[in-house]
C-alpha positions as CSV (number, residue, x, y, z in Angstrom):
1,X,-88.4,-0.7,53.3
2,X,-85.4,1.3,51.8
3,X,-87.6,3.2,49.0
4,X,-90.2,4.1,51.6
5,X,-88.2,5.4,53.5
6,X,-86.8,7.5,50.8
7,X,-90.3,8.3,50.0
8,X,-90.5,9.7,54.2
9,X,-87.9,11.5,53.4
10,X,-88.5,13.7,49.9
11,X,-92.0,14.5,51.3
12,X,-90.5,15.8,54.4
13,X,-88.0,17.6,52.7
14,X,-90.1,19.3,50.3
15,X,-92.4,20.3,52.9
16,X,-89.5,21.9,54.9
17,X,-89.2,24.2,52.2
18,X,-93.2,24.6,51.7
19,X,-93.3,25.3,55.7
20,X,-90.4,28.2,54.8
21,X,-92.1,29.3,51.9
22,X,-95.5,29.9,53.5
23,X,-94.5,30.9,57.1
24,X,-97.1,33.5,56.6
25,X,-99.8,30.7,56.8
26,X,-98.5,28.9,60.0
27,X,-97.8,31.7,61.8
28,X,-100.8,31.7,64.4
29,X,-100.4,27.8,64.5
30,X,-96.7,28.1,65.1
31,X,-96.9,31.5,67.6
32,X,-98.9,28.8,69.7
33,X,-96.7,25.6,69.3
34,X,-94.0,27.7,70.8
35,X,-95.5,29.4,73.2
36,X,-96.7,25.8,74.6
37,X,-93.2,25.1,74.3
38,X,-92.3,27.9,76.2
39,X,-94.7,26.6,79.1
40,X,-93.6,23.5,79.0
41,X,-89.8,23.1,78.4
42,X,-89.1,23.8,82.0
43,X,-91.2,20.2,83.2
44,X,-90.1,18.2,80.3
45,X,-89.2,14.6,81.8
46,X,-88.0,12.0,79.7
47,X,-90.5,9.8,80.4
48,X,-93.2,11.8,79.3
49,X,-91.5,13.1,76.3
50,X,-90.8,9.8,75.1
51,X,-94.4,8.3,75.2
52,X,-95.7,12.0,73.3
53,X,-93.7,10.9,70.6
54,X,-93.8,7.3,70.9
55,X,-97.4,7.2,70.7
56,X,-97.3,10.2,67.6
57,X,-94.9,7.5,65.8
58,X,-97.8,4.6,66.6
59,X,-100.1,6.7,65.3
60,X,-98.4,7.2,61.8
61,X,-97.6,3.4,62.0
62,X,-101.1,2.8,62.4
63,X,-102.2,5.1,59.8
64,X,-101.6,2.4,57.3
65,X,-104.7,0.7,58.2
66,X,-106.0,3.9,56.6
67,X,-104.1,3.7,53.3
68,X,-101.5,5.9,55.0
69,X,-103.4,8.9,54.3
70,X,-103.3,10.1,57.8
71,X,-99.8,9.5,57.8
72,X,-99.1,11.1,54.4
73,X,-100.9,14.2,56.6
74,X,-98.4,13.9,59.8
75,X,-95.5,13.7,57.9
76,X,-96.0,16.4,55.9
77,X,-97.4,18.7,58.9
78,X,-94.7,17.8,61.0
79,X,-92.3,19.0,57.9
80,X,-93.9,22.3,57.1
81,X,-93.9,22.8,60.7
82,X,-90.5,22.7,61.1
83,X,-89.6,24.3,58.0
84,X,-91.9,27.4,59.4
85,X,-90.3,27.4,62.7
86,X,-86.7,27.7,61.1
87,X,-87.7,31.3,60.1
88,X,-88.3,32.5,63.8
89,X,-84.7,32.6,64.8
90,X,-80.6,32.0,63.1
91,X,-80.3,29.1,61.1
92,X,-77.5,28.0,63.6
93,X,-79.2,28.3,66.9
94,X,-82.1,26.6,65.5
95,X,-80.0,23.6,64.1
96,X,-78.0,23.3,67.6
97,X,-81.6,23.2,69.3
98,X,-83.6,20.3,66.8
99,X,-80.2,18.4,65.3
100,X,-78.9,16.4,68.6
101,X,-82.7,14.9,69.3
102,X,-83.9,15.5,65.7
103,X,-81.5,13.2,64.1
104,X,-83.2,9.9,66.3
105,X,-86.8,11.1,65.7
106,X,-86.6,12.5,62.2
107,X,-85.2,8.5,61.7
108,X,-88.0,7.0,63.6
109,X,-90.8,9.5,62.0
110,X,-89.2,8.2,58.4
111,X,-89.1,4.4,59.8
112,X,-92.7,4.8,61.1
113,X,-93.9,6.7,58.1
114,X,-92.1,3.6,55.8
115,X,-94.0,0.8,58.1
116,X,-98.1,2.6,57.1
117,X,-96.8,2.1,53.7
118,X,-96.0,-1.5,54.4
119,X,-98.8,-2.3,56.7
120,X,-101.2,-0.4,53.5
121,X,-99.3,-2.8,51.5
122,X,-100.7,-6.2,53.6
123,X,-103.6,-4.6,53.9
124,X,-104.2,-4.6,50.0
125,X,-103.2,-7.8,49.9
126,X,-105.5,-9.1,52.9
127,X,-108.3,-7.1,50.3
128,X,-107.0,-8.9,47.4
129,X,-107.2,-12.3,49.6
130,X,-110.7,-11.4,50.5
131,X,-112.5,-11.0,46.8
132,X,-110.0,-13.2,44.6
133,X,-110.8,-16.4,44.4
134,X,-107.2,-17.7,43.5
135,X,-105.9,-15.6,46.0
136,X,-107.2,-16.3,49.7
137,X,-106.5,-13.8,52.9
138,X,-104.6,-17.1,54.2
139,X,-102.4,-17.4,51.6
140,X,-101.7,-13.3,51.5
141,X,-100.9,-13.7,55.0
142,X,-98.4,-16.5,54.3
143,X,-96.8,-14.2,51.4
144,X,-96.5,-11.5,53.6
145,X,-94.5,-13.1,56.4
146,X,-91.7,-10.6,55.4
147,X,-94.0,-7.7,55.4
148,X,-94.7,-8.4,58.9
149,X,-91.7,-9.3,60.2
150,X,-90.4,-5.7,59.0
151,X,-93.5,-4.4,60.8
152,X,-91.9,-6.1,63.9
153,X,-88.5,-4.5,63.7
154,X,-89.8,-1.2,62.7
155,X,-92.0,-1.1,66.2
156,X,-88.5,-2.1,68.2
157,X,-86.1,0.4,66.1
158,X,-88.5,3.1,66.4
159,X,-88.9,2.9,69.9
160,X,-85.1,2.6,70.4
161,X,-84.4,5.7,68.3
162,X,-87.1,7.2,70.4
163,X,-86.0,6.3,73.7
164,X,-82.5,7.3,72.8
165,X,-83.9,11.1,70.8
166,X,-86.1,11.2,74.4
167,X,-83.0,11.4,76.7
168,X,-81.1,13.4,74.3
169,X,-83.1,16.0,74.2
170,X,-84.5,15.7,78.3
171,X,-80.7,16.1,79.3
172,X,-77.6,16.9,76.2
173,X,-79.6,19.6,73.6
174,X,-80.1,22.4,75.5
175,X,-77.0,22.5,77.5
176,X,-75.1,21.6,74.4
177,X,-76.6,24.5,72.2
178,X,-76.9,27.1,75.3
179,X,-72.4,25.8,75.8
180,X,-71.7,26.4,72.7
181,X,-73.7,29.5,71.7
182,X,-72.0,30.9,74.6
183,X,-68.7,30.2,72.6
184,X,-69.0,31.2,69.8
């Protein structure tokens, strides 16, 4: 689990700086995230927040049915993304806005980006189970007890973190940043 998550996290860090590099390229895609943002920030409920990005973080999960290519795609998105953002305004007012939240769901985007990999992983061996005749889906299955079991714990961490990152933002990171903008 540990080197896929250190896999999550180089390929969102280098495309941070891709997303900085080519803000040019976002920038109609980005003028409409924030102005939907913008719209939105007043309604935002916890609730409702938390499921968006619970169910984004299922979705990457499940992406590892796919051989994590769709989840190789969010994860890098969601990176550039943010990376492009980060040129619209001060490095420290956008810091104070994503990094009380941001720390919980960058976490739970790297755990659910590390569980495709693992679930790509049974699925090769299900594959390998499947057309190997020393090898049978059964016994694959029984080999990868661990494999699941991580699966597991990922779905309950990542909801945690997200439930957490969900009432963190709702309630603390506006009032934090606007508090201490205001004092400095």
């Amino acid at each position: 689990m540990k080197k896929y998550v250190l896999i999550a996290v180089i390929l969102f860090i280098i495309s941070i700086i891709l997303g900085v590099l080519f803000v040019d390229s976002f920038k109609p895609f980005l003028i409409e995230i924030i102005n939907n943002l913008i719209e939105e920030t007043p309604t935002i409920e916890v609730l409702s927040l938390f499921q968006h990005n619970l169910q984004a973080n299922i979705l990457i999960m499940i992406g590892g049915i796919f051989f994590s290519v769709f989840s190789i795609f969010t994860l890098i998105v969601n990176g550039a993304v943010l990376g492009s953002l980060s040129t619209f305004t001060s490095l420290d007012v956008y810091l104070l806005y994503i990094i009380p939240h941001g720390i919980f769901e960058f976490i739970a985007l790297f755990i659910s980006f590390a569980t495709a990999l693992i679930i790509t992983k049974l699925i090769i061996r299900i594959i390998k189970g499947l057309f190997y005749k020393e090898l049978t889906v059964k016994k694959q299955l029984n080999e990868s007890i661990n494999l699941i079991k991580a699966i597991i714990m990922s779905i309950i961490i990542v909801t945690i973190l997200l439930a957490i990152a969900s009432v963190i933002e709702t309630y603390i990171t506006t009032i934090l940043a606007e508090t201490i903008l205001a004092i400095i």
